[in-house]
NULUM-731982 format. One record per residue (C-alpha): residue number from 1; residue in three letters; chain; x, y, z. Coordinates in pm, whole numbers, plus 50000, padded with zeros to 5 digits. Layout:
REM residues N
<pt><seq>NUM</seq><type>Ala</type><mol>A</mol><xx>X</xx><yy>Y</yy><zz>Z</zz></pt>
...
//
This chain:
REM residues 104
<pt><seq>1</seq><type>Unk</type><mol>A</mol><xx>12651</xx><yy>24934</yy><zz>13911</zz></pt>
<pt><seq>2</seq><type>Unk</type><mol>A</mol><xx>12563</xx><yy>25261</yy><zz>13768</zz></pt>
<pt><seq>3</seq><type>Unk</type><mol>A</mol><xx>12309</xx><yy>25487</yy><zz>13970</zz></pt>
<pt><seq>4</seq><type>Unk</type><mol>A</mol><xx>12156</xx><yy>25769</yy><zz>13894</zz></pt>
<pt><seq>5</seq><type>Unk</type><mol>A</mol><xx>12037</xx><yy>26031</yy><zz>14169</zz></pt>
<pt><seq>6</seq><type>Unk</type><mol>A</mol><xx>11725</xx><yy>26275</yy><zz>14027</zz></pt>
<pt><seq>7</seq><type>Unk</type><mol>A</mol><xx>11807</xx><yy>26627</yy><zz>14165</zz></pt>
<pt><seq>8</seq><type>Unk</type><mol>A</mol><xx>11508</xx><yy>26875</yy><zz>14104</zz></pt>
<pt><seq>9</seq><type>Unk</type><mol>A</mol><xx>11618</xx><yy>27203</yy><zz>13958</zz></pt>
<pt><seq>10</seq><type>Unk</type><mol>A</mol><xx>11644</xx><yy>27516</yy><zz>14186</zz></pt>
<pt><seq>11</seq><type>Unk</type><mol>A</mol><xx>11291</xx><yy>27736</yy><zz>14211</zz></pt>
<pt><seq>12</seq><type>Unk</type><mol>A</mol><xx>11239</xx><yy>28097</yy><zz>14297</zz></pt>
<pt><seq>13</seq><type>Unk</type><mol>A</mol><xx>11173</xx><yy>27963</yy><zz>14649</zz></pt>
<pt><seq>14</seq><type>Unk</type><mol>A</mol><xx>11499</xx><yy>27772</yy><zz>14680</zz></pt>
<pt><seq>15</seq><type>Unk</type><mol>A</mol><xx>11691</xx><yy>28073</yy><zz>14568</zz></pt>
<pt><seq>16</seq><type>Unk</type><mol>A</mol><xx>11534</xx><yy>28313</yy><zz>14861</zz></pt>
<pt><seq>17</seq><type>Unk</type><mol>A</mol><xx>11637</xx><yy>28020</yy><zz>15075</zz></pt>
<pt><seq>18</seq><type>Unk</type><mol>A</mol><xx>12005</xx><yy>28021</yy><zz>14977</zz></pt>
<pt><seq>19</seq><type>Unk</type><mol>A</mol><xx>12010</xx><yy>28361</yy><zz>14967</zz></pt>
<pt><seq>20</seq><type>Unk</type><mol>A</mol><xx>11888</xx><yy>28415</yy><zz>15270</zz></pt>
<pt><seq>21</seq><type>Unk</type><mol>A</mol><xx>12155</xx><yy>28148</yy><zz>15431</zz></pt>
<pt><seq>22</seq><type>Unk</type><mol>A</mol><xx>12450</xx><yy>28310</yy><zz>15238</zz></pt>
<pt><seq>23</seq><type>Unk</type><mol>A</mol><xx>12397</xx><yy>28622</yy><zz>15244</zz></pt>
<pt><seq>24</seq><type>Unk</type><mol>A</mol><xx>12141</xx><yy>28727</yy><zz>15541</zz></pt>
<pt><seq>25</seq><type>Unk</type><mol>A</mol><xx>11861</xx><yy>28835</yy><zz>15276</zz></pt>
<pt><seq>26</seq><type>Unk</type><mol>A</mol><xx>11512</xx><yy>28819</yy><zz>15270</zz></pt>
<pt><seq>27</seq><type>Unk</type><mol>A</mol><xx>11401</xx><yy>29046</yy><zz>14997</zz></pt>
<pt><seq>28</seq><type>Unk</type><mol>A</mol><xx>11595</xx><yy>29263</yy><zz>14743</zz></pt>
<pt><seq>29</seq><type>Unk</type><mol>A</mol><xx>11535</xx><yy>29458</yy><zz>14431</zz></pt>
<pt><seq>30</seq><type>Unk</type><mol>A</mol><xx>11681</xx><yy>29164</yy><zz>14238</zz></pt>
<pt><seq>31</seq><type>Unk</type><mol>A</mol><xx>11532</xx><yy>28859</yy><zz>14329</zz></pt>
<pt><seq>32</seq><type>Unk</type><mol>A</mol><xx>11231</xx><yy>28986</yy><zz>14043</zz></pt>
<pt><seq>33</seq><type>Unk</type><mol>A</mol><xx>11486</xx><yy>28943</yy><zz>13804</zz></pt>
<pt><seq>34</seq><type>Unk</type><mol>A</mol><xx>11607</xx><yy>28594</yy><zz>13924</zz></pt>
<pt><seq>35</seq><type>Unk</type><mol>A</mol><xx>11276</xx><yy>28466</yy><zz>13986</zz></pt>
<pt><seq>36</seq><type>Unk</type><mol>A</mol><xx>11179</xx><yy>28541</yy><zz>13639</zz></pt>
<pt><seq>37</seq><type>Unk</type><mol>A</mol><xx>11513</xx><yy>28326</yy><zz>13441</zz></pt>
<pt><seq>38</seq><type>Unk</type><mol>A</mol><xx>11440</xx><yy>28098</yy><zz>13720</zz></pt>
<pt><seq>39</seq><type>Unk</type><mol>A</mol><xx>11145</xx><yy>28006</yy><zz>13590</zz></pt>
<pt><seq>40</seq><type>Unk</type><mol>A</mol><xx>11270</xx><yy>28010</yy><zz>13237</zz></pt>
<pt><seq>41</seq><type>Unk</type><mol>A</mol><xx>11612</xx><yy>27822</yy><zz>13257</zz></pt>
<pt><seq>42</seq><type>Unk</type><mol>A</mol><xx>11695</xx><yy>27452</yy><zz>13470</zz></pt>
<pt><seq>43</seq><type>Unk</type><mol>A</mol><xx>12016</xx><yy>27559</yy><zz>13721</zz></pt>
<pt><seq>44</seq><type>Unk</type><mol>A</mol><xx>12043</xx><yy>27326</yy><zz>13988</zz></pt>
<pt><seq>45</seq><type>Unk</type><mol>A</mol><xx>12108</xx><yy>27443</yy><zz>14382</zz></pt>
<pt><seq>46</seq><type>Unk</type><mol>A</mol><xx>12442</xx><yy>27365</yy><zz>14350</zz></pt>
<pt><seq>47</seq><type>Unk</type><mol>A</mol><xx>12482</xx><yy>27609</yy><zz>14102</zz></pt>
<pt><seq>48</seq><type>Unk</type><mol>A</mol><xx>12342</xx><yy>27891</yy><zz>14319</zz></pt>
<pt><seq>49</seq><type>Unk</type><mol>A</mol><xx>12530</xx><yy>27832</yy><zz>14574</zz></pt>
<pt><seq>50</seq><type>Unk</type><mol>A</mol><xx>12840</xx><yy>27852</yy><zz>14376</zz></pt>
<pt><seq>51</seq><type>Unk</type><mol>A</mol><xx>12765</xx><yy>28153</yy><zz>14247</zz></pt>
<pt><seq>52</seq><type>Unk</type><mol>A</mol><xx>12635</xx><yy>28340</yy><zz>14581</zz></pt>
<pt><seq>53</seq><type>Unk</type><mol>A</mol><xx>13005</xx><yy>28193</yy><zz>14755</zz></pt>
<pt><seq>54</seq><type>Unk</type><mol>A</mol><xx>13188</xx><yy>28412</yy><zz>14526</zz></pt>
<pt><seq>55</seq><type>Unk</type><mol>A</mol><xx>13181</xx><yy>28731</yy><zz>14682</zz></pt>
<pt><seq>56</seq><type>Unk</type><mol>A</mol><xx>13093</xx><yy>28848</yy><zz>15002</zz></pt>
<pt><seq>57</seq><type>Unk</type><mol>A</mol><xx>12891</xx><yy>29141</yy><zz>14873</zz></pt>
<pt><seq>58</seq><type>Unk</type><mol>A</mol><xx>12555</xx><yy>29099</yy><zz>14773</zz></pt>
<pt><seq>59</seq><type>Unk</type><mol>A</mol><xx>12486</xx><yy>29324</yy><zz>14432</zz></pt>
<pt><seq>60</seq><type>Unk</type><mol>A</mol><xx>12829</xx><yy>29154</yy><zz>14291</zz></pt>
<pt><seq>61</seq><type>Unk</type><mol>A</mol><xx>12684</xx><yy>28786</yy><zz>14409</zz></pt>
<pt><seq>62</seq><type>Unk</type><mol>A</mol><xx>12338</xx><yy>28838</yy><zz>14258</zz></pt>
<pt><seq>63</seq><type>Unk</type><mol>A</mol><xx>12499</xx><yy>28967</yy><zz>13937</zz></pt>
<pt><seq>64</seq><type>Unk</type><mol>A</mol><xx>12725</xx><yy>28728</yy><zz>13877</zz></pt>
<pt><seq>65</seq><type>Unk</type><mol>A</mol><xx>12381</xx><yy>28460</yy><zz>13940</zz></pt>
<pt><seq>66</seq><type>Unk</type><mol>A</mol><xx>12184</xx><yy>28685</yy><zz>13654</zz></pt>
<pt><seq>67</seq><type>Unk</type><mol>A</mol><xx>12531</xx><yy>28700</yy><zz>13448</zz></pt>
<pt><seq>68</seq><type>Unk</type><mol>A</mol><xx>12488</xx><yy>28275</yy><zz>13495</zz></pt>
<pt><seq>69</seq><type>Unk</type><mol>A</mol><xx>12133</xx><yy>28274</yy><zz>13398</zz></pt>
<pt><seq>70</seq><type>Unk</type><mol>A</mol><xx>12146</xx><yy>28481</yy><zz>13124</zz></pt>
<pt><seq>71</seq><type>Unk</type><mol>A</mol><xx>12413</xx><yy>28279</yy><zz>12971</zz></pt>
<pt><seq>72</seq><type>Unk</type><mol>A</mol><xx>12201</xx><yy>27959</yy><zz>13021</zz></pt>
<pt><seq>73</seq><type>Unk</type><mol>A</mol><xx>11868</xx><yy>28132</yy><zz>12845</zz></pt>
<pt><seq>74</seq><type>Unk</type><mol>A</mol><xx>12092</xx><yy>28236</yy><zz>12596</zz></pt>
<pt><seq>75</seq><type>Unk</type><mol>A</mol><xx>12243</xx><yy>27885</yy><zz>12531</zz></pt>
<pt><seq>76</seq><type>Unk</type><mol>A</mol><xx>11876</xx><yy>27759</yy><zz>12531</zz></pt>
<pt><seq>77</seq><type>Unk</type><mol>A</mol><xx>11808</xx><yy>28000</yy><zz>12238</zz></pt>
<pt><seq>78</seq><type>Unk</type><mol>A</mol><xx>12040</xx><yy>27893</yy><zz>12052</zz></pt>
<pt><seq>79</seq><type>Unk</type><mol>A</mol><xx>12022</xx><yy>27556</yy><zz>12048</zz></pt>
<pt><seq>80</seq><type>Unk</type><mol>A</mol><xx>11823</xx><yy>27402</yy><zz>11758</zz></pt>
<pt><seq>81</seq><type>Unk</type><mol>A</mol><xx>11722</xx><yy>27018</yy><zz>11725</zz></pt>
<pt><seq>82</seq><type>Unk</type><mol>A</mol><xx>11636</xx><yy>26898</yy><zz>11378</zz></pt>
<pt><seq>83</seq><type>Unk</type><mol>A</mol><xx>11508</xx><yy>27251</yy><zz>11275</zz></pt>
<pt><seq>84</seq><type>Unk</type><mol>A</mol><xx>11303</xx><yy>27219</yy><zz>11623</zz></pt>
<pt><seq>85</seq><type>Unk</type><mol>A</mol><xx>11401</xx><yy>27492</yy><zz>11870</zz></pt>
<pt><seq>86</seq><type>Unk</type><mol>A</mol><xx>11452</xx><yy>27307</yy><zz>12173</zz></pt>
<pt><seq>87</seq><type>Unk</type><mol>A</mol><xx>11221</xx><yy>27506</yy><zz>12484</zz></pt>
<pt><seq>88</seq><type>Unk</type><mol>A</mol><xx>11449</xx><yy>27603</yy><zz>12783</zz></pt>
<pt><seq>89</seq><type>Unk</type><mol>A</mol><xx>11319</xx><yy>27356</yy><zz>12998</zz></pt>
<pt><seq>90</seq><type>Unk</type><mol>A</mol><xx>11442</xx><yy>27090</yy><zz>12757</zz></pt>
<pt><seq>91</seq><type>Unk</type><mol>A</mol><xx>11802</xx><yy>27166</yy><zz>12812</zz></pt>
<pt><seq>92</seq><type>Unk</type><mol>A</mol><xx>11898</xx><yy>26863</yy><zz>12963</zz></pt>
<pt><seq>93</seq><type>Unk</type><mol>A</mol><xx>11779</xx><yy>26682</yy><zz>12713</zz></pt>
<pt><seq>94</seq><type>Unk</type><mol>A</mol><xx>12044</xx><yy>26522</yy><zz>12443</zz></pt>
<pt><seq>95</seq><type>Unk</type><mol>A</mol><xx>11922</xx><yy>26437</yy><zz>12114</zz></pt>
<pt><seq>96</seq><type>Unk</type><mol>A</mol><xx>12155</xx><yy>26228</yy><zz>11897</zz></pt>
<pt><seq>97</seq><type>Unk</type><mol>A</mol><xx>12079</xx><yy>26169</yy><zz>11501</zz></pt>
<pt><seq>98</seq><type>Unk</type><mol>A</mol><xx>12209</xx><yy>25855</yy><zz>11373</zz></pt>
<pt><seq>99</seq><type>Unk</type><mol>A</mol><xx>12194</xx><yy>25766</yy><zz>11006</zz></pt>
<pt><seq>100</seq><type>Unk</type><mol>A</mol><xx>12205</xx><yy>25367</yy><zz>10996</zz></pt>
<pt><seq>101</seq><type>Unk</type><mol>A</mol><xx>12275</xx><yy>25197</yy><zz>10640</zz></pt>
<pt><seq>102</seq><type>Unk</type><mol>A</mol><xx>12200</xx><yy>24891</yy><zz>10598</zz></pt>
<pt><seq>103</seq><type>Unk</type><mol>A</mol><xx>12396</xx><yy>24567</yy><zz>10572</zz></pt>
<pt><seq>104</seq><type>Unk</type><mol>A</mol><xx>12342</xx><yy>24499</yy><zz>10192</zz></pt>
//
């Protein structure tokens, strides 16, 4: 049986929370920053977290989670569907084109 769990993407409200629990903040010059690609690109908690576990200091954790976003807005722009651009909040979103002949 295959079954499929629906995970909500991370908001700018579930970053200050993991943030707060990893590394003991509750504001920083940053979190603008993140809040804004947060808003523009899907990244799951999971994600976050990873990132923020990677180093103990703060300005090299919330780097490396802008370095992440960035590269996931950037993917987003350049990913093209049909000659559609595909909006960053359609990035999970697979589109397959299949030509189909038929049977003559």
């Amino acid at each position: 049986m295959d079954k499929h769990i629906l995970m909500s993407y991370c908001t700018p409200g579930g970053f200050r929370v993991l943030a707060s629990n990893y590394h003991g903040l509750k504001d920083h010059p940053k979190f603008t920053d993140i809040d804004k690609l947060l808003t523009e690109v899907n990244v799951t908690p999971a994600e976050i977290a990873e990132e923020l576990m990677k180093s103990d200091q703060t300005n090299v954790a919330l780097d490396g989670l802008i370095k992440l976003l960035h590269k996931k807005k950037n993917a987003c722009d350049d990913l093209r569907v049909g000659g559609d651009i595909v909006t960053h909040n359609q990035t999970d979103i697979l589109v397959e084109n299949r030509v189909v002949e038929d049977e003559e």
